[in-house]
py3Dmol code that shows the C-alpha trace and the ligand (Angstrom):
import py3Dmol

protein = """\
ATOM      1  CA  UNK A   1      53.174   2.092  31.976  1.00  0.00           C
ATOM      2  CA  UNK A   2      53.670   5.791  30.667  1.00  0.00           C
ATOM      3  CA  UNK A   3      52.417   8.604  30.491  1.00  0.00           C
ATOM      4  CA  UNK A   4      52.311  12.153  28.419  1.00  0.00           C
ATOM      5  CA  UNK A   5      50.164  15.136  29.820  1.00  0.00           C
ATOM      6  CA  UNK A   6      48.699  17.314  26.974  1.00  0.00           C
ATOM      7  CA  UNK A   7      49.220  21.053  28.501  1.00  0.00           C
ATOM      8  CA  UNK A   8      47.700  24.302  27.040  1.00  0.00           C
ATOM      9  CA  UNK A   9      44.831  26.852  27.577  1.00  0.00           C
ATOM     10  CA  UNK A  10      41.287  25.666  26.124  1.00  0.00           C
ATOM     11  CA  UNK A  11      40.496  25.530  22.539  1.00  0.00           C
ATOM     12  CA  UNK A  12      44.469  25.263  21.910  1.00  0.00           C
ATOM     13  CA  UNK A  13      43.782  21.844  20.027  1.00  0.00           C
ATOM     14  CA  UNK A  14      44.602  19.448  22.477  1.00  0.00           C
ATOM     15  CA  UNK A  15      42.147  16.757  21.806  1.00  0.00           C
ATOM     16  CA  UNK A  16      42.429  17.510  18.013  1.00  0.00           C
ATOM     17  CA  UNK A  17      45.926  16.120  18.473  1.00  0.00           C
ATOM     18  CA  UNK A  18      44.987  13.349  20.754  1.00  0.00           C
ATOM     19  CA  UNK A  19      42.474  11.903  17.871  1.00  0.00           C
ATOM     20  CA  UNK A  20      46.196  10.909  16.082  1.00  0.00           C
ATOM     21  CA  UNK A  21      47.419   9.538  18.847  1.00  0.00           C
ATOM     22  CA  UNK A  22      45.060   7.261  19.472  1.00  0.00           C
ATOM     23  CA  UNK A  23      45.907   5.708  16.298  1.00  0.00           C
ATOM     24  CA  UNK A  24      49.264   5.517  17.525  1.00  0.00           C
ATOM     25  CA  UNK A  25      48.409   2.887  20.170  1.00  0.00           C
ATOM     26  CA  UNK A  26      47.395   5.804  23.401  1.00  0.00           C
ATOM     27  CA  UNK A  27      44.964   5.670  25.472  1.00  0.00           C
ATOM     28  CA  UNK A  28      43.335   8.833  25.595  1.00  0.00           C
ATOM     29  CA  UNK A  29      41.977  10.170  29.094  1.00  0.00           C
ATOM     30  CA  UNK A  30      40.168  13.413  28.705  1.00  0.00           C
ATOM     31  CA  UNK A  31      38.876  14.278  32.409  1.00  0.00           C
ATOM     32  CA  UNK A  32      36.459  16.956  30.544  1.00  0.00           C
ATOM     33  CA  UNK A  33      35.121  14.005  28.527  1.00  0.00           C
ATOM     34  CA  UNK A  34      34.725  11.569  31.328  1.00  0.00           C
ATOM     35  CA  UNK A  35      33.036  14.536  32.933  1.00  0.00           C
ATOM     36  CA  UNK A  36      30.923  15.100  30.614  1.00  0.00           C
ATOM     37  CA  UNK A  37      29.721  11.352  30.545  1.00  0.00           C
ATOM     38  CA  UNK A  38      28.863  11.090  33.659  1.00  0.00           C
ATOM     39  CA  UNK A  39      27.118  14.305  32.935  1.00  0.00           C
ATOM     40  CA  UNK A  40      25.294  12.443  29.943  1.00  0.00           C
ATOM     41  CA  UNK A  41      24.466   9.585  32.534  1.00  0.00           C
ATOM     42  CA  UNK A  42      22.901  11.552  35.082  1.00  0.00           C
ATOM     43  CA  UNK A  43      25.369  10.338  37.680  1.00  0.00           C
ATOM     44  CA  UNK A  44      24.836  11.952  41.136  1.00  0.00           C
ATOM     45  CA  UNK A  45      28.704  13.247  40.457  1.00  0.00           C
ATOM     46  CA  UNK A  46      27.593  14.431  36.570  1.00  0.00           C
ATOM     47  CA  UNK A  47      24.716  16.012  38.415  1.00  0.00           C
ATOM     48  CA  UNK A  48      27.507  18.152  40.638  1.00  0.00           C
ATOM     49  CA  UNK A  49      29.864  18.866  37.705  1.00  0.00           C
ATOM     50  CA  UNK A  50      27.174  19.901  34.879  1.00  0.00           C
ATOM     51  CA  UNK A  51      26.854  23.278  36.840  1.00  0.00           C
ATOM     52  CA  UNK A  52      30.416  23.890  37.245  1.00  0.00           C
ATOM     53  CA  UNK A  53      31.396  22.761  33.328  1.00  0.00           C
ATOM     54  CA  UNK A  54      28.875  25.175  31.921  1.00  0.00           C
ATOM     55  CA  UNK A  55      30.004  28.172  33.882  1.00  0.00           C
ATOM     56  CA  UNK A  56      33.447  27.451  32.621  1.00  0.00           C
ATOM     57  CA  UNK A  57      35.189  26.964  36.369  1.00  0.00           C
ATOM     58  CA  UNK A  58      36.792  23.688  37.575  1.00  0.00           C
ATOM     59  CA  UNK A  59      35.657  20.350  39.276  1.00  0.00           C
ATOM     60  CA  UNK A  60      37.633  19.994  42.537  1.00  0.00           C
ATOM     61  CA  UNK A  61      40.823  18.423  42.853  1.00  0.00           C
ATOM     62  CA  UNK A  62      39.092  15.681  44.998  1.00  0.00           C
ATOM     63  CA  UNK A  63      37.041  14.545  42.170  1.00  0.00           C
ATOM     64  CA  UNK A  64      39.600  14.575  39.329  1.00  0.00           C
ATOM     65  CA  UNK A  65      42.299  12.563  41.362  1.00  0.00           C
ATOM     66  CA  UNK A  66      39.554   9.990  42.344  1.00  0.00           C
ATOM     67  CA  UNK A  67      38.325   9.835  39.070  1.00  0.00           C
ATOM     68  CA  UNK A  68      42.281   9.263  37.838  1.00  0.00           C
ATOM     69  CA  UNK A  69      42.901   6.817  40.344  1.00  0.00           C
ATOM     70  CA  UNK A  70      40.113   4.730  38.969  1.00  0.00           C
ATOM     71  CA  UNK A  71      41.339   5.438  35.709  1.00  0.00           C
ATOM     72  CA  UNK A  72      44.983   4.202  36.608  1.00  0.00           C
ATOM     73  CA  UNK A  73      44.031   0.917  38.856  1.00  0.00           C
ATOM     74  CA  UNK A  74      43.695  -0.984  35.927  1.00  0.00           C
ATOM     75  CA  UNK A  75      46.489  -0.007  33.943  1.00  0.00           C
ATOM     76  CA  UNK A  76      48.676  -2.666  32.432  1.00  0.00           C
ATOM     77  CA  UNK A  77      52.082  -2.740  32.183  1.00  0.00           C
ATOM     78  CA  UNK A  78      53.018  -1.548  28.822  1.00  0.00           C
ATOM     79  CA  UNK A  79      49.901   0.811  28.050  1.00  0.00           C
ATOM     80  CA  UNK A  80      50.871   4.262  27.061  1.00  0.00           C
ATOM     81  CA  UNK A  81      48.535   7.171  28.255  1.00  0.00           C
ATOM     82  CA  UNK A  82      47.660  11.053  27.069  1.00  0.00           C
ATOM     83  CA  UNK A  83      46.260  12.740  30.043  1.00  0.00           C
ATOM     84  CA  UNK A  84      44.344  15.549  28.407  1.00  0.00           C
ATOM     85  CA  UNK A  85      43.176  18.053  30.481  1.00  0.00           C
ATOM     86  CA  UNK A  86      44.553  16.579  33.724  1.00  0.00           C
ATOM     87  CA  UNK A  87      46.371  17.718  35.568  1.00  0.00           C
ATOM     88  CA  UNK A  88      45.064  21.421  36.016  1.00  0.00           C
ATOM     89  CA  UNK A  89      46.270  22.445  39.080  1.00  0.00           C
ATOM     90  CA  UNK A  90      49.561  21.832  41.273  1.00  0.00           C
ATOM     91  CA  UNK A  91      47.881  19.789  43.782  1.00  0.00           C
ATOM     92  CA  UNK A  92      46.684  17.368  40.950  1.00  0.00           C
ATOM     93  CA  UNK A  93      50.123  17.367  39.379  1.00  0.00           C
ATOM     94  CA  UNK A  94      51.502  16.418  42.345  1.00  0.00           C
ATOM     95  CA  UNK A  95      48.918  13.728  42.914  1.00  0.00           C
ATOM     96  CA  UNK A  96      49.876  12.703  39.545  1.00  0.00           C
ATOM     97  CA  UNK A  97      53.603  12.379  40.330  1.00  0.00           C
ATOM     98  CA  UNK A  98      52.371   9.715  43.230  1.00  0.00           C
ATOM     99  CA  UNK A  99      50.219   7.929  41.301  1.00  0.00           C
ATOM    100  CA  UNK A 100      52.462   7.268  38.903  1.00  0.00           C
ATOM    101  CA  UNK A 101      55.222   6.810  40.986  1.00  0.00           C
ATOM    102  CA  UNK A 102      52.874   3.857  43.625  1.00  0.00           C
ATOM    103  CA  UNK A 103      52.270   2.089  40.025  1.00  0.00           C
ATOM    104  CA  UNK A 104      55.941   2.071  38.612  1.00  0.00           C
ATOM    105  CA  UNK A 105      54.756   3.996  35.720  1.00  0.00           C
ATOM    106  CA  UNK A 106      56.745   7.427  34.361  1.00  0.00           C
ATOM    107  CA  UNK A 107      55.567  10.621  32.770  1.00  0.00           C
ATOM    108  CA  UNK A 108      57.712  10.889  29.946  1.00  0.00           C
ATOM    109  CA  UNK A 109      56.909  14.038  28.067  1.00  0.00           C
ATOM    110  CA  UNK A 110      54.702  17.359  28.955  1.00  0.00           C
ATOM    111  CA  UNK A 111      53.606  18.633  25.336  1.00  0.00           C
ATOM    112  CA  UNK A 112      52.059  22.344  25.564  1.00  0.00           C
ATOM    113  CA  UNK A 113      50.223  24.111  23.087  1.00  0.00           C
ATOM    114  CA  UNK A 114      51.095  27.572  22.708  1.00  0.00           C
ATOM    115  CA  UNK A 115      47.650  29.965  21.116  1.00  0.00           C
ATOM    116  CA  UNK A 116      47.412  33.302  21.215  1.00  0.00           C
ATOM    117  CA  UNK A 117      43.584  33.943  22.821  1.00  0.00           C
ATOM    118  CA  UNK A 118      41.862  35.988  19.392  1.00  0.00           C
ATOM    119  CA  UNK A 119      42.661  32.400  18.151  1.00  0.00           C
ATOM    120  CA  UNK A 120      41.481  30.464  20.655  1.00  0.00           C
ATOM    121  CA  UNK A 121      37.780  32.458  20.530  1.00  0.00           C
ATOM    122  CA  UNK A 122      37.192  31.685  16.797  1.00  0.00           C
ATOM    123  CA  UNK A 123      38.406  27.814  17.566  1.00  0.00           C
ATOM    124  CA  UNK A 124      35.497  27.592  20.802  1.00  0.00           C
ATOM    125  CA  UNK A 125      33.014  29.402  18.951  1.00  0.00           C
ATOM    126  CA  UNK A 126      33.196  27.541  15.734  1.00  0.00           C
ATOM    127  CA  UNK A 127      33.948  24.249  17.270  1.00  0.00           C
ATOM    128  CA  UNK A 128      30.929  21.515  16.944  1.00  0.00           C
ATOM    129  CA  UNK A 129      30.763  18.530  19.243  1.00  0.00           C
ATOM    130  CA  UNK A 130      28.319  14.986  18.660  1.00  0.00           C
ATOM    131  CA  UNK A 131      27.259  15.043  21.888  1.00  0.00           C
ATOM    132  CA  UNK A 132      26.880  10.971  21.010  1.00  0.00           C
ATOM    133  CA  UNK A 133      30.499  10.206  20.513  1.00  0.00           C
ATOM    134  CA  UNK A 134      32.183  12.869  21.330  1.00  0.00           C
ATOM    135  CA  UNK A 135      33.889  13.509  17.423  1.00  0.00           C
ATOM    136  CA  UNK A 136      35.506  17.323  17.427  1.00  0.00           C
ATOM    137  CA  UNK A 137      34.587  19.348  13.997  1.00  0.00           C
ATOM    138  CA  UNK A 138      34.754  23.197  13.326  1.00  0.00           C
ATOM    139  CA  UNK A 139      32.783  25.238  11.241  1.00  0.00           C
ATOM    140  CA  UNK A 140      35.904  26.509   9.202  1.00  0.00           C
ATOM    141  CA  UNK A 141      38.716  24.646   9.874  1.00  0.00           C
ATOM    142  CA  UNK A 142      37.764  21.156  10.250  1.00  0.00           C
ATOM    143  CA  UNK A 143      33.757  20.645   8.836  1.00  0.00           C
ATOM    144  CA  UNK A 144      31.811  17.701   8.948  1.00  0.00           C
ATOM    145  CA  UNK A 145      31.181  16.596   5.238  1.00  0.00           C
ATOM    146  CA  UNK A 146      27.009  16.909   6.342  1.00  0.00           C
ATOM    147  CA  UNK A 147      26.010  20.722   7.716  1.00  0.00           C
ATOM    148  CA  UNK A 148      25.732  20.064  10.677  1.00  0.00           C
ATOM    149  CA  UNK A 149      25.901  16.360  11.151  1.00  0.00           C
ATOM    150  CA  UNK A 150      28.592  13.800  12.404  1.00  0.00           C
ATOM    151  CA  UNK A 151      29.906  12.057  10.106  1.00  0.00           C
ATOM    152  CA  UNK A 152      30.917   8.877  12.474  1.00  0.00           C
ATOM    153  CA  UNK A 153      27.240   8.670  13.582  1.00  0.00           C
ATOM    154  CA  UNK A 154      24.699  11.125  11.731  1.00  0.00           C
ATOM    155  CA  UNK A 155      24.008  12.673  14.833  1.00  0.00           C
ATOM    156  CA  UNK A 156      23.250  16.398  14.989  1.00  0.00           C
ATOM    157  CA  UNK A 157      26.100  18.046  16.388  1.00  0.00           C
ATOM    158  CA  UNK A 158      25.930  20.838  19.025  1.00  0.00           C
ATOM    159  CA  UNK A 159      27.665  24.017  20.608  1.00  0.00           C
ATOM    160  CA  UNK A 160      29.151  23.338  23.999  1.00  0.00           C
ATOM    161  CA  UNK A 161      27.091  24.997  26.565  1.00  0.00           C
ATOM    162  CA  UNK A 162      31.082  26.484  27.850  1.00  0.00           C
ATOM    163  CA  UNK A 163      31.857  27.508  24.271  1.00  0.00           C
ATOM    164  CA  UNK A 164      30.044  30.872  25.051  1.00  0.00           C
ATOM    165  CA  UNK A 165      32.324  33.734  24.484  1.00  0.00           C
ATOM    166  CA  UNK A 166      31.550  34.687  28.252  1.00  0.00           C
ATOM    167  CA  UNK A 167      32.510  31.615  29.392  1.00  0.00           C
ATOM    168  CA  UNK A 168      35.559  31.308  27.308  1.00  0.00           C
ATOM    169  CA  UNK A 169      36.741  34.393  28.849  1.00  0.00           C
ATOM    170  CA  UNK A 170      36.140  32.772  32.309  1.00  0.00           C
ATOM    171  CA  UNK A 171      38.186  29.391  31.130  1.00  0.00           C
ATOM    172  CA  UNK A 172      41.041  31.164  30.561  1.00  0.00           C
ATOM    173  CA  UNK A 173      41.171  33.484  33.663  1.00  0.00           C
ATOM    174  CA  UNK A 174      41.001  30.351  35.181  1.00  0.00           C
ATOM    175  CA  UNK A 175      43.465  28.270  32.943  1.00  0.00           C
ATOM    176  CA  UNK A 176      45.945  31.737  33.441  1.00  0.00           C
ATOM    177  CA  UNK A 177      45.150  31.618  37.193  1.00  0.00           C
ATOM    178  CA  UNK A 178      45.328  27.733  38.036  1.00  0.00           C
ATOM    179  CA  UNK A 179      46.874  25.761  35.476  1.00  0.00           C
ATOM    180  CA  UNK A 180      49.660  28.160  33.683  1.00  0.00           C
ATOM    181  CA  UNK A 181      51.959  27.499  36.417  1.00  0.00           C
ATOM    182  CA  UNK A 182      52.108  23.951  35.644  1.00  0.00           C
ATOM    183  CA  UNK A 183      54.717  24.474  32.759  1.00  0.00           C
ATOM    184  CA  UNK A 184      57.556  25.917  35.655  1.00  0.00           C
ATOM    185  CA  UNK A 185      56.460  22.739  37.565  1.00  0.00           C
ATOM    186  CA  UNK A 186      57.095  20.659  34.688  1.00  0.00           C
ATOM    187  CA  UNK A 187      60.144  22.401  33.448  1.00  0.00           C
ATOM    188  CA  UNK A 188      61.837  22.243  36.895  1.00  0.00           C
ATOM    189  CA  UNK A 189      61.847  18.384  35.556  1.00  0.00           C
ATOM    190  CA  UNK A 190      62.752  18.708  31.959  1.00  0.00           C
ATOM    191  CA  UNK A 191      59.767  17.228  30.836  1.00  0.00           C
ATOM    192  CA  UNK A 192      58.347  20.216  28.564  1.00  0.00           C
ATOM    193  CA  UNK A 193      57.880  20.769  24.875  1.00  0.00           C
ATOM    194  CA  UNK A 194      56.408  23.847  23.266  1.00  0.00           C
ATOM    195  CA  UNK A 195      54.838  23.619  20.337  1.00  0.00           C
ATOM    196  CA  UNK A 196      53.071  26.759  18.360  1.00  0.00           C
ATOM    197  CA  UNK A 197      49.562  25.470  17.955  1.00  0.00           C
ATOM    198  CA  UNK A 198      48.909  28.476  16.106  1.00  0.00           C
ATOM    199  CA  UNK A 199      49.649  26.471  12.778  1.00  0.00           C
ATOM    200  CA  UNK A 200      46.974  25.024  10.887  1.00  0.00           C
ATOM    201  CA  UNK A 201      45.776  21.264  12.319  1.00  0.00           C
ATOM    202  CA  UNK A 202      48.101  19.002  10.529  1.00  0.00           C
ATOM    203  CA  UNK A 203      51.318  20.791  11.151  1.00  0.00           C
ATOM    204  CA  UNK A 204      50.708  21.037  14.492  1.00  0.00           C
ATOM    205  CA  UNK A 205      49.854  16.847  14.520  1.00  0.00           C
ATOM    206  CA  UNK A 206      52.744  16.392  12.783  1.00  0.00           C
ATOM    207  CA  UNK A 207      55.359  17.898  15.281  1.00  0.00           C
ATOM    208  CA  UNK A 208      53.924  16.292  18.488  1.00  0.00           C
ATOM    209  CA  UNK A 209      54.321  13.056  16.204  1.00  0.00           C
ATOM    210  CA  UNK A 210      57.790  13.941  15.516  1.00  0.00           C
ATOM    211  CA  UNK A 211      58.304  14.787  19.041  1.00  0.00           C
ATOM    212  CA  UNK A 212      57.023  11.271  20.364  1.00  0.00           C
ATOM    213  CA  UNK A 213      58.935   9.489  16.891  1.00  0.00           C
ATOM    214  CA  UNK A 214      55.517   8.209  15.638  1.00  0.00           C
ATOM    215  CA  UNK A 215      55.641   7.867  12.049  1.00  0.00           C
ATOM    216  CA  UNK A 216      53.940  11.016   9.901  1.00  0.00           C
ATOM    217  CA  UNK A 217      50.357   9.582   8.791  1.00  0.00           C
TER     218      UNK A 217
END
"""
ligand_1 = """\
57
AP5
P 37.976 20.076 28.750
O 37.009 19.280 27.987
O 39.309 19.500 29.083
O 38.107 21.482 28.043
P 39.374 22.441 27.770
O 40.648 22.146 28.450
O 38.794 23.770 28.039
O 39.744 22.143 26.356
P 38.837 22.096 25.145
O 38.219 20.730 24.997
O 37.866 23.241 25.173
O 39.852 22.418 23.974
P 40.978 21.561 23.258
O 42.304 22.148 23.610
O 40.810 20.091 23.470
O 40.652 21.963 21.766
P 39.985 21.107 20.578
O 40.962 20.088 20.083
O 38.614 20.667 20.923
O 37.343 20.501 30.144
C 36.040 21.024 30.234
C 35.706 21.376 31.672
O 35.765 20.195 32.497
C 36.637 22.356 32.382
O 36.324 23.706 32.076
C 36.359 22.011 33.835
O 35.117 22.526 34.253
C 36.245 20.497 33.808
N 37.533 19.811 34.001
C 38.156 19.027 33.078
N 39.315 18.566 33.567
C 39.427 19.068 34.818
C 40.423 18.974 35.814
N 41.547 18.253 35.607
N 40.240 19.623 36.973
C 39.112 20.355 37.201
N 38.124 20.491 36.294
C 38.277 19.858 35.118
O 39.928 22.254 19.448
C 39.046 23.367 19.597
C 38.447 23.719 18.213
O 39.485 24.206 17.363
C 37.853 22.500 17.466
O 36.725 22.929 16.761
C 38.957 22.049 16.490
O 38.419 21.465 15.318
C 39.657 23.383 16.196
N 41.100 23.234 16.029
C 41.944 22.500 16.804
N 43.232 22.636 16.387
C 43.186 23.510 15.329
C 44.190 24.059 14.477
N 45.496 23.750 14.624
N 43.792 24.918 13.493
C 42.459 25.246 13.331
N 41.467 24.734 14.115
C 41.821 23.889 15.117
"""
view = py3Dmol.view(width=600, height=400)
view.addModel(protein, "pdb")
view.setStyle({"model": 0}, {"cartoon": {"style": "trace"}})
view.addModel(ligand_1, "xyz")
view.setStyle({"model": 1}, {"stick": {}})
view.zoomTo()
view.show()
């Protein structure tokens, strides 16, 4: 098994690039999305999160590695994962570094995306979720072909209750705070690539592609 860890502040387009890895053969494990289903479920540990995702501030470490560890039991031996939002915090990136190592698996590349924050307000503000499936749009840069509407399943799509300007402020206190100094962590083991996800959506898709050599779509 192997891994990659998809690093960078909110809103810097991480799991707009996972959507082409996926059709690459990864499994992608957003820990926000598997949040925010059990959130959807009414889950007695959606019902502790839903609080914490709106105001913008983490889940603790305890939940996140128990959730992963679930996630990870049934691995098989040749699957290839994008962690996307996980890990967030040193403790968790050394919890992944056991799990992977206890399951003979290897993290193979740390790809962070690099956006400068006026950019990263317009992306979270504009951005449009289907609250159904999950399917990413944005009012400018990426709109569904409907007003409004996903195009996978004609639901209505919404804001995120944490795409509030206030909030988005708080996210990246907190991703500044908590999560920035994963990149020295990861660095220390040669694992990082930077890539300016400033560019528009395609170019960016393209050079994490490259990066991984996965054909160009
Ligand atoms: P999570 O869902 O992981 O949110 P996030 O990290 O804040 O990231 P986002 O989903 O907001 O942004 P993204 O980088 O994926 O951008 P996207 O591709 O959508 O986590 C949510 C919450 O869950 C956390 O705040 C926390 O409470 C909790 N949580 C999750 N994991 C946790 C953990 N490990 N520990 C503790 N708590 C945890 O793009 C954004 C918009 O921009 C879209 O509209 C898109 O269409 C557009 N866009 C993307 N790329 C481009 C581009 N290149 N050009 C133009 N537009 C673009």
């Amino acid at each position: 098994m192997t891994a990659i860890v998809l690093l960078g502040p909110p809103g810097a387009g991480k799991g707009t690039v996972a959507e082409v890895l996926v059709e690459k053969g990864y499994t992608h494990i957003s820990t926000g999305e598997l949040l925010r289903e059990q959130i959807r479920l009414g889950t007695p540990l959606g019902l502790k999160a839903k609080n914490l995702l709106d105001l913008g501030k983490f889940v603790s470490d305890e939940i996140v590695v128990g959730m992963m560890q679930g996630v990870l039991k049934t691995a098989s031996a040749g699957q290839k994962f994008l962690f996307d939002g996980f890990p967030r915090t040193l403790l968790q990136a050394e919890k992944l570094d056991e799990l992977m190592e206890s399951l003979e698996g290897k993290l193979s590349d740390v790809i962070l995306l690099e956006c400068p924050e006026e950019l990263i307000v317009e992306r979270l503000s504009g951005r449009r979720t289907c609250a159904k499936c999950g399917a990413v749009y944005h009012t400018t840069y990426h709109p569904a072909s409907v007003d409004n509407i996903c195009d996978v399943d004609g639901c209505e799509l919404q804001l995120r209750p944490d795409d509030a300007v206030e909030t988005i402020q708080r996210r990246l206190a907190i991703y500044a705070e908590r999560t920035a100094p994963l990149v020295g962590f990861y660095q220390e083991q040669g694992l990082v690539y930077t890539v300016d996800a400033a560019r528009s959506i395609e170019e960016v898709r393209n050079e994490v592609l490259e990066r991984l050599g996965q054909k160009l779509p």
